[in-house]
N, C-alpha and C positions, 0 to 999 in steps of 0.2 A: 486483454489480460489473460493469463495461461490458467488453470485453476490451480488454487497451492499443491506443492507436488511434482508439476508439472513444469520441471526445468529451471531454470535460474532464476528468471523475470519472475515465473510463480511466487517460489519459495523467497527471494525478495521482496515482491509485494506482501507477502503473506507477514513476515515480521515486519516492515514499516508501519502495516496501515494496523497492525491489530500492538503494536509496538507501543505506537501513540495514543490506542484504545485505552490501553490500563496508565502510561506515564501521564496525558489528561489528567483524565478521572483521580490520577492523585497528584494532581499538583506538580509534580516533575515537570525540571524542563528538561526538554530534550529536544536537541535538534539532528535533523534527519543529512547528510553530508550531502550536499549539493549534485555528485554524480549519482547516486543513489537514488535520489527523488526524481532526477530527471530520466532514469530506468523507467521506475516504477509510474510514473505521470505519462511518457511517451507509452506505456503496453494499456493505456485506458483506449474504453471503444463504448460506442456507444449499447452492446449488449453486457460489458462488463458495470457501466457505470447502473443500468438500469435492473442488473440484477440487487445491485445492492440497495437500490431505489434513492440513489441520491440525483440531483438536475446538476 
C-alpha cells in the first residue's frame, strides 16, 4: 500500500479506510463500491498490514 499522498491507490486507500473510521463510529452505513475496495484490498502487503498492526 502507497503511503497517503502517494498516487492514486494511496490517496484511495487513505479515504476508504479512514472513511469507514468515523461512518463506524457513528453508526452510518456506508458501503464502499465494489471496484474501489478491490483497489484498496489488492495494494495491502504484508508491511503495510503490519504497520497498522492489524493480522
Amino acid at each position: 500500500m502507497e503511503a497517503a499522498g502517494c498516487g492514486f491507490t494511496g490517496a484511495l486507500s487513505h479515504d476508504v479506510i479512514h472513511g469507514l473510521d468515523i461512518t463506524v463510529a457513528l453508526g452510518i452505513d456506508r458501503r464502499v463500491p465494489q471496484d474501489r475496495l478491490y483497489l484498496v484490498l489488492d495494494a495491502l502487503n504484508r508491511k503495510s498490514v503490519k504497520f497498522f498492526g492489524i493480522d
